[in-house]
C-alpha positions in Angstrom: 74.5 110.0 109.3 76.1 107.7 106.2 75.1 104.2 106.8 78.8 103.2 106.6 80.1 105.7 109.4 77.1 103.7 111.5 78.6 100.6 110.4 81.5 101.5 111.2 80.6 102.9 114.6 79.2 99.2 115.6 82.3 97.8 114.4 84.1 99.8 116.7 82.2 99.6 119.6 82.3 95.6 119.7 83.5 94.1 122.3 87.3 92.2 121.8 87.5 88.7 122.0 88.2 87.8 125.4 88.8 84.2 126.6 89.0 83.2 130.2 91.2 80.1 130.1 92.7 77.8 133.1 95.6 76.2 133.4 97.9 75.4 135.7 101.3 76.4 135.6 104.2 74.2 135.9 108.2 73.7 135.4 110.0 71.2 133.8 114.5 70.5 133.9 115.8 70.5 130.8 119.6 70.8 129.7 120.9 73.6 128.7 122.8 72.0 125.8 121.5 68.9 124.7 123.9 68.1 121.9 127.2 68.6 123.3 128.3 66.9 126.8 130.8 69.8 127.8 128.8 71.9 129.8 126.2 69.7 132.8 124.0 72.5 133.7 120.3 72.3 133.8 117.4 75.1 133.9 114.0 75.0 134.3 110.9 75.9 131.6 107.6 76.6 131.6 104.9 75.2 130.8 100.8 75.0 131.2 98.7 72.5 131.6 94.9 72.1 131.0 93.5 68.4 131.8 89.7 69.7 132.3 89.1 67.2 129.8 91.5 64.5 129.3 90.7 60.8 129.5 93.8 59.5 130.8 93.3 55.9 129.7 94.4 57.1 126.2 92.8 60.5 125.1 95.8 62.7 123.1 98.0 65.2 124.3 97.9 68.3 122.6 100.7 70.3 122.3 101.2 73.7 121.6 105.2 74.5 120.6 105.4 78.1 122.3 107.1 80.6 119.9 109.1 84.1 120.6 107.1 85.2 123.8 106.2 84.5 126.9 104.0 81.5 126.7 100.7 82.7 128.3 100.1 85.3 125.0 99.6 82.5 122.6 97.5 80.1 125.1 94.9 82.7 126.3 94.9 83.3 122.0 95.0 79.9 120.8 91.3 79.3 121.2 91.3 76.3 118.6 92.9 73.8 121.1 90.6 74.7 123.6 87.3 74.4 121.7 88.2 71.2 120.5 89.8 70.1 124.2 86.1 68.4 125.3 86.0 66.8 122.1 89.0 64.5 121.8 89.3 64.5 125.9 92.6 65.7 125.6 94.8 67.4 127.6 96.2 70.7 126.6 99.6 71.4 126.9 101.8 74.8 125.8 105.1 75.0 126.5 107.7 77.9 126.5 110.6 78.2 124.2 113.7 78.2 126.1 115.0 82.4 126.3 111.3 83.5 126.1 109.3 84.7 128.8 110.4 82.8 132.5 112.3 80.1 130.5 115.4 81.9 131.1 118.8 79.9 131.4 120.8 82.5 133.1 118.3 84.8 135.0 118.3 88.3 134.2 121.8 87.7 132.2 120.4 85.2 129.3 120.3 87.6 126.2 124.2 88.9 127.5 126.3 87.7 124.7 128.1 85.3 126.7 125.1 83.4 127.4 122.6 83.6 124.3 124.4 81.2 122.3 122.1 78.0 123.1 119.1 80.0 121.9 118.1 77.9 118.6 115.1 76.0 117.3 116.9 72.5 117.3 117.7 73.2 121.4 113.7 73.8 121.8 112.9 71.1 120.2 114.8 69.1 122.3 113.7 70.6 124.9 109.7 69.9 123.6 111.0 66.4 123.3 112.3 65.5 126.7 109.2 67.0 128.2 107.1 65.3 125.6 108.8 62.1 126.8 108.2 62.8 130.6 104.3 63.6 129.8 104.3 60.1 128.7 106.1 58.3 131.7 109.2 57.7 129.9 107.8 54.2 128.5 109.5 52.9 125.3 105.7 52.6 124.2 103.8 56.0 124.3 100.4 55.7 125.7 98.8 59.0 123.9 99.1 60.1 120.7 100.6 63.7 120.7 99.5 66.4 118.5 101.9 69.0 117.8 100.3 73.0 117.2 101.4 76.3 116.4 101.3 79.8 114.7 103.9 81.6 112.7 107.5 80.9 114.1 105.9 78.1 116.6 104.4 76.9 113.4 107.6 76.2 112.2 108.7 74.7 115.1 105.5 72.2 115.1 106.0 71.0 111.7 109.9 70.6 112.4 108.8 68.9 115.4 107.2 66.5 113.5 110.2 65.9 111.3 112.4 65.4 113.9 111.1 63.4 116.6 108.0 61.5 114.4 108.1 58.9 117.0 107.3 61.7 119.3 104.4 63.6 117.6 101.5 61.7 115.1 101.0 64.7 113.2 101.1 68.4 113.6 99.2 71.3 112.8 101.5 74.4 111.2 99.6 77.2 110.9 101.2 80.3 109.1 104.6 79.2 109.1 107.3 80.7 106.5 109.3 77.9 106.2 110.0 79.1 102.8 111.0 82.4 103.6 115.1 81.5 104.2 117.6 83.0 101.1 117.2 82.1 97.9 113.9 80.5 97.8 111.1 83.3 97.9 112.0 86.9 96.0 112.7 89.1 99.6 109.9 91.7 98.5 106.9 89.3 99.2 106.5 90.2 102.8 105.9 93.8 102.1 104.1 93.3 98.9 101.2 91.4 100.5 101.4 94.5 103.4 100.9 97.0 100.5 98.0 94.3 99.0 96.7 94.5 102.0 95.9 98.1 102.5 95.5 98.6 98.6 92.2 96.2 99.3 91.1 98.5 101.7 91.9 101.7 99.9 94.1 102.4 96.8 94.5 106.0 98.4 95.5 104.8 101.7 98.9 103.0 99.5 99.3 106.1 98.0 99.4 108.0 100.7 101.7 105.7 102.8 104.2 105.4 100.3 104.1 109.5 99.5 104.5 109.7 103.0 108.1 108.7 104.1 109.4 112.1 102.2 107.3 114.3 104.0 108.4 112.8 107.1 112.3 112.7 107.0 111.4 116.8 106.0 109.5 117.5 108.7 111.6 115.1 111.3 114.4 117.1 110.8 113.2 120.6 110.7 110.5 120.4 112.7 110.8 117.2 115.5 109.2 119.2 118.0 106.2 119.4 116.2 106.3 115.5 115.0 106.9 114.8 118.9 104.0 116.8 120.3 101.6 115.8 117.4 102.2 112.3 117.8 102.6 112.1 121.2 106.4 110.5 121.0 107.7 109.7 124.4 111.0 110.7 122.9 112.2 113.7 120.9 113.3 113.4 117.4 116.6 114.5 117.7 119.2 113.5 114.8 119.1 111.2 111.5 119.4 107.8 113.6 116.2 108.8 115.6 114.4 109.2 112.3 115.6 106.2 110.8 114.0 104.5 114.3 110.5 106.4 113.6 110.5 105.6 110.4 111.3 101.9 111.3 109.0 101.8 113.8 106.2 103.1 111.4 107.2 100.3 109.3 106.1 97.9 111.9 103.2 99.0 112.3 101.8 98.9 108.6 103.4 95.0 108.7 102.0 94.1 111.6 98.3 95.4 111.2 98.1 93.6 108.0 99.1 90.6 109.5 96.9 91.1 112.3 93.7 92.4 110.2 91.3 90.2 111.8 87.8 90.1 111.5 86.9 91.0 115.6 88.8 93.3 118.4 91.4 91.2 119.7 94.3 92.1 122.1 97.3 89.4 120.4 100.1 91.8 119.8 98.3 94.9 121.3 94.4 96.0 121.5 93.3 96.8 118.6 89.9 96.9 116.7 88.3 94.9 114.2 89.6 95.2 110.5 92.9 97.3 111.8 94.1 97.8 108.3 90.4 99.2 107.2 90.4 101.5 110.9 93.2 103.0 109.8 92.6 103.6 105.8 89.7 105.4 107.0 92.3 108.5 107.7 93.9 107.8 104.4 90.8 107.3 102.2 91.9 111.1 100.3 94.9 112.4 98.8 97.0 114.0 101.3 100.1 116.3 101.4 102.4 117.8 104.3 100.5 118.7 107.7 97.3 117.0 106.7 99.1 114.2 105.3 100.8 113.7 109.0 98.2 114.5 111.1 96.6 111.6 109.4 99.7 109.3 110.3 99.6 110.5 114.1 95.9 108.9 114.4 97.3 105.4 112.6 100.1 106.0 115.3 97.5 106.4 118.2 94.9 103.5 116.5 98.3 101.2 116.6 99.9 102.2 120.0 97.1 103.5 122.4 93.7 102.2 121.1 92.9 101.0 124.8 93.6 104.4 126.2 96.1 103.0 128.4 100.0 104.5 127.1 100.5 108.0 127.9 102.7 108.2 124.9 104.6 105.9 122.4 107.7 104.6 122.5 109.3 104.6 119.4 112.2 103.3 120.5 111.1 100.5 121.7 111.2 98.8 117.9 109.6 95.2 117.4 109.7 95.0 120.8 106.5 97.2 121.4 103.0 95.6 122.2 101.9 92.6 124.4 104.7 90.1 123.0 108.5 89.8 124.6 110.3 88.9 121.6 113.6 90.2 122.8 115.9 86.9 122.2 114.4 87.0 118.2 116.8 89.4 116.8 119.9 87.1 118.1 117.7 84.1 116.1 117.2 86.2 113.1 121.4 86.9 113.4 121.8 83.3 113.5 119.9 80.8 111.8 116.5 82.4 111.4 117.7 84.2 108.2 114.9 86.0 106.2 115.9 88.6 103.6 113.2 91.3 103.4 113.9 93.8 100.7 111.4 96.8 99.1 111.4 98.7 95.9 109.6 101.5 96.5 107.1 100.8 93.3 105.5 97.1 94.3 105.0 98.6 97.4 104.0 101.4 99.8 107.7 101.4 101.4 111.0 103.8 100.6 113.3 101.3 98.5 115.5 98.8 100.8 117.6 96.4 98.7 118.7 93.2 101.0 122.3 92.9 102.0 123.4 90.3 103.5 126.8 91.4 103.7 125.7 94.4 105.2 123.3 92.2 107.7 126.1 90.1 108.9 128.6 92.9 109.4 125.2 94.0 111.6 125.3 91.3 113.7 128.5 90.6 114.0 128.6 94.1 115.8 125.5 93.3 117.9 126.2 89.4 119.4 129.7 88.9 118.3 128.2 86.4 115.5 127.6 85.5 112.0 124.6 84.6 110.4 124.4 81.1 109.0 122.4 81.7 105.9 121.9 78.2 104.9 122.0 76.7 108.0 118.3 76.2 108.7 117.7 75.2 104.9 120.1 72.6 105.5 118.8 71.4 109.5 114.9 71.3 108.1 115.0 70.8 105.0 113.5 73.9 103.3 111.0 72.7 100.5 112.7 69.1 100.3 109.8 67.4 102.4 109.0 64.4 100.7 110.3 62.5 103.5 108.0 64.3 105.7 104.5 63.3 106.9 101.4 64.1 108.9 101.7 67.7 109.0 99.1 70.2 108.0 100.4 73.7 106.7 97.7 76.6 106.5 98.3 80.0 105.5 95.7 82.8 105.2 96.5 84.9 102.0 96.0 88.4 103.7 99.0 86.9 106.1 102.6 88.7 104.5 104.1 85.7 105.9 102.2 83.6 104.0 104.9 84.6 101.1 107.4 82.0 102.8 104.7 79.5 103.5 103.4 76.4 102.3 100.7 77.0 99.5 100.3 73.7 97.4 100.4 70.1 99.0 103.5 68.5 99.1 102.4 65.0 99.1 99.1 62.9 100.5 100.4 63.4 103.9 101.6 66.5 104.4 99.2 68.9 103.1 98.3 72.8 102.5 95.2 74.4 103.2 95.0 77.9 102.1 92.2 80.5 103.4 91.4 83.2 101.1 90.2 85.7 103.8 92.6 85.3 106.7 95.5 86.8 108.4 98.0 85.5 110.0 97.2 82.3 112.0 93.8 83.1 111.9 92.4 79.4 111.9 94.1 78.8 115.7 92.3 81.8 117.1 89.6 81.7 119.2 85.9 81.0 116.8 84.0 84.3 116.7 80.8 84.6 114.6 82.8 87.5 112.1 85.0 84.1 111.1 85.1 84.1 107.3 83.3 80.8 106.3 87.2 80.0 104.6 88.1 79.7 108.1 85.5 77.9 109.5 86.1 75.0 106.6 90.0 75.2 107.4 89.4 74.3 111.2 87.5 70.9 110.1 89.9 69.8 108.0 92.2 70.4 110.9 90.1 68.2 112.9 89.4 66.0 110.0 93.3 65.5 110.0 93.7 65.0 113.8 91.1 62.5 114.1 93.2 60.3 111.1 96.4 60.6 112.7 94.9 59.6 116.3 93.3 56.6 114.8 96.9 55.4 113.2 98.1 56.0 116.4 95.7 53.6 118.5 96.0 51.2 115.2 100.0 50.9 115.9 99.6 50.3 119.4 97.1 47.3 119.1 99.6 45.5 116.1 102.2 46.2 118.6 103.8 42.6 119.9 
């Protein structure tokens, strides 16, 4: 047998990284509008708390700002804050965004549209700042320095929780946040250009073949769904244009979301999936392929994407963005509102059919969805977009095989707030769990991490004593 298949064969066969973390689970009131004094009510979130190895006399709170999911997915795969917990004796703390997961304000009814309005990153935040304020007794003084972390949209929210409440948080750690991927300040075909980079790196053929591909299947969708359905194992048929614009979608999402998920071990973040996704599944691509061969091949990246633990009798294409591990249901009313990222594809740059961004067209979209109108400057204007000079003590790493790393911080904006990039990483790579396939660019990433928490700790305890 060719040494490669054996190699590839081990790489399969490894085990994925699995983490047995404890926490304890517990709630926390918050308002539900903390900037407006109309309405009084109050809801409960979630959040989990480790304190295996906290020195309560003073030892930091760390303090993971949960993202679009249910809050358990990113502790059990934050395994930076826990290796690191015994350490710095600190308590580890990861709370849930507000609409996500149990956090719900109005039960079963919180994404109706009468009630999602009060799902936006500046209510979070708030929210992460009254608790933040309760885990320190509510003293005008705080005892423990807090350090904020978090990956890709929580990320964002960790460096903005740094901006906005710096009496709150000494410094934060951003990892793989596109707070430069709002209108007008990156070109909209970045994202899918570092996808197509992605798989070019792994196979020039496997490109080809994906972008060749969406022809043959709008051809065969519509004569010949049944087949499509059968052969790829589709929960649901294939039975008019808008169903094909959904497969075709949903195949979308899976090229973007194994390159931004192309680790270097098995992992179950999103979904299962095995080591090097993006190289798995440019294995089936590796040759020029037309018509039944050409989507044969695109069934098995289907079943490597949606089934690779055995465990889904068939896929639900339907099921969008929302498919795999994560519950990001409230996102699509954020991205309608204030999380406004233009995505756009050309067809040439790219492995993609040519989409040009239209934010008309987008806001007439949401306006039929949620009743609303996206505010396409609004969170340039709240956060400042790349205007941080006023900013400090925030860390901002992007791994250049992450797409998102298009709308991310790639050069150092000033002493303080700083940008590490890792040449070999995806996306949020560097708060994973350690694993000994970690590129050496990650390894070095993580101790300037640490290099950065240990300075902003030691300002903390140096205000305190100069305090009167």
């Amino acid at each position: 047998m060719d040494r490669r298949v054996i190699m590839w064969w081990l790489i399969l066969l490894l085990p994925a990284v699995i983490c047995d973390y404890k926490y304890e689970t517990k709630w926390f009131k918050v308002p539900l509008d903390h900037f407006g004094f109309h309405r009084n009510e109050t809801f409960n979130i979630k959040y989990l708390v480790n304190d295996t190895y906290w020195d309560k006399g003073g030892g930091p709170i760390f303090f993971y700002t949960g993202n679009e999911g249910q809050i358990e997915v990113f502790a059990n795969h934050t395994g930076f804050m826990w290796e690191i917990a015994a350490d710095y004796r600190a308590r580890l703390v990861f709370a849930e965004h507000r609409y996500y997961g149990a956090s719900m304000p109005f039960g079963d009814k919180s994404l109706d549209n009468e009630h999602i309005g009060y799902l936006t990153a500046a209510q979070a935040l708030a929210d992460y700042a009254e608790l933040v304020n309760y885990l320190q007794g509510d003293v005008l003084h705080p005892r423990y320095p807090v350090i904020a972390f978090g990956g890709s949209y929580g990320g964002m929210l960790a460096a903005y929780f740094r901006m906005k409440y710096p009496h709150m948080v000494a410094g934060a750690i951003a990892a793989s946040a596109p707070i430069h991927m709002y209108p007008g300040m990156v070109p909209c075909e970045v994202f899918d250009r570092i996808v197509t980079s992605s798989f070019k790196i792994a196979s020039s053929k496997c490109a080809e073949n994906i972008r060749r591909s969406w022809a043959v299947i709008r051809k065969n969708a519509t004569s010949n769904g049944t087949w499509i359905q059968k052969n790829w194992n589709l929960c649901d048929p294939v039975k008019d244009s808008k169903d094909v614009d959904t497969l075709v979608d949903f195949l979308k999402m899976i090229y973007e979301t194994l390159a931004m998920v192309n680790y270097p071990f098995a992992n179950s973040f999103l979904m299962s999936l095995p080591a090097q996704p993006v190289r798995v599944a440019c294995q089936y691509l590796s040759e020029s392929l037309t018509d039944d061969l050409l989507l044969q091949a695109i069934g098995k990246i289907i079943n490597l994407y949606t089934n690779y633990d055995g465990k889904n009798p068939c896929v639900k294409y339907k099921d969008g963005n929302n498919y795999g591990n994560l519950d990001a249901s409230g996102w699509d009313f954020q991205a309608c509102t204030e999380m406004v990222m233009p995505m756009c594809t050309n067809g040439k740059d790219d492995m993609f059919e040519p989409m040009a961004w239209n934010f008309t067209q987008y806001s007439e979209d949401c306006h039929k969805k949620y009743n609303v109108y996206p505010r396409a400057e609004g969170a340039r204007i709240e956060y400042g977009g790349d205007r941080l000079l006023a900013a400090s003590n925030i860390v901002f790493s992007n791994g250049l095989l992450d797409p998102w790393a298009g709308g991310g911080i790639l050069n150092s904006v000033s002493r303080s707030v700083t940008a590490v990039v890792i040449i070999d990483a995806a996306h949020h790579l560097d708060l994973m769990p350690s694993t000994p396939d970690d590129p050496s660019s990650v390894r070095m990433a993580r101790n300037i991490h640490k290099h950065n928490i240990d300075k902003w700790i030691r300002e903390f305890r140096e205000e305190q004593k100069n305090k009167p």
